[in-house]
C-alpha positions as CSV (number, residue, x, y, z in Angstrom):
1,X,0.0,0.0,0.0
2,X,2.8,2.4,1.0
3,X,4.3,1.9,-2.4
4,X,1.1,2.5,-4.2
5,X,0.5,6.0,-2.4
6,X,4.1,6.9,-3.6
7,X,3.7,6.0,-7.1
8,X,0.0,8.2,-6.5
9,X,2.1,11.2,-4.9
10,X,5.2,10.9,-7.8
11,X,2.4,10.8,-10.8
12,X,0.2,13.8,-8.7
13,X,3.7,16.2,-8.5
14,X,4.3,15.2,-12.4
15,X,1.0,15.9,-13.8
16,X,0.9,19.0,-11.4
17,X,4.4,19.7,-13.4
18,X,3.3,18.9,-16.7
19,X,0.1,21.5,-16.0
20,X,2.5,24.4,-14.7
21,X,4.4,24.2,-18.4
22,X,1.0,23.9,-20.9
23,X,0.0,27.2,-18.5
24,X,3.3,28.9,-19.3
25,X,3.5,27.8,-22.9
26,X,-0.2,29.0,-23.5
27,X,1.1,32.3,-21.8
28,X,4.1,32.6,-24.4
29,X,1.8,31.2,-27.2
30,X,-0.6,34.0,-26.9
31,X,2.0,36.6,-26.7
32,X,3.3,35.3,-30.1
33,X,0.6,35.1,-32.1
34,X,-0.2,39.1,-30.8
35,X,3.0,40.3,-32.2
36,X,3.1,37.8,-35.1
37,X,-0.4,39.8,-35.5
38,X,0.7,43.0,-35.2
39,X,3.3,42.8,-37.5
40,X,0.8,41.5,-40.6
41,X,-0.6,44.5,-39.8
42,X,2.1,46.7,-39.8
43,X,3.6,45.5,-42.8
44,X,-0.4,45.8,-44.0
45,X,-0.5,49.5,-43.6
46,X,3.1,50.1,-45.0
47,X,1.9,47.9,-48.3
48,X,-1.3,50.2,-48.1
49,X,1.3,53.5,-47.7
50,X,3.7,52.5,-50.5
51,X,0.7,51.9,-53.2
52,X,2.0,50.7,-55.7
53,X,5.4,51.8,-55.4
54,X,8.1,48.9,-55.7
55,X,9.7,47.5,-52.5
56,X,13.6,46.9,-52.7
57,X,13.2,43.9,-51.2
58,X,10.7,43.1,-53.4
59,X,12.1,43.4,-56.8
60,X,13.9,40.8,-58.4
61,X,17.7,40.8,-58.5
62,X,19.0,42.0,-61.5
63,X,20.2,38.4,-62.8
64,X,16.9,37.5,-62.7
């Protein structure tokens, strides 16, 4: 019985573990999809701002 309640208490503290680090990643997850967001639109508006101008980084190279 004893050694039952310590595999019990061992598996408790790892799921309790393994909960911590989901929380955590969901944490750091949600932060990068908000700045992943906010840089589609930023490079949205500065598309929007060039209209229609090229983009350096854009064009082709000139071997192209």
């Amino acid at each position: 019985m004893q050694e039952l309640e310590e595999k019990i208490a061992h598996l408790i503290r790892a799921v309790d573990d393994l909960s911590d680090t989901v929380a955590r990643q969901e944490t750091v997850i949600a932060l990068l999809n908000r700045r992943v967001q906010l840089l589609l639109e930023r490079e949205a508006e500065r598309e929007t701002a060039l209209d229609g101008q090229e983009v350096v980084g854009d064009s082709r190279p000139p071997h192209w």
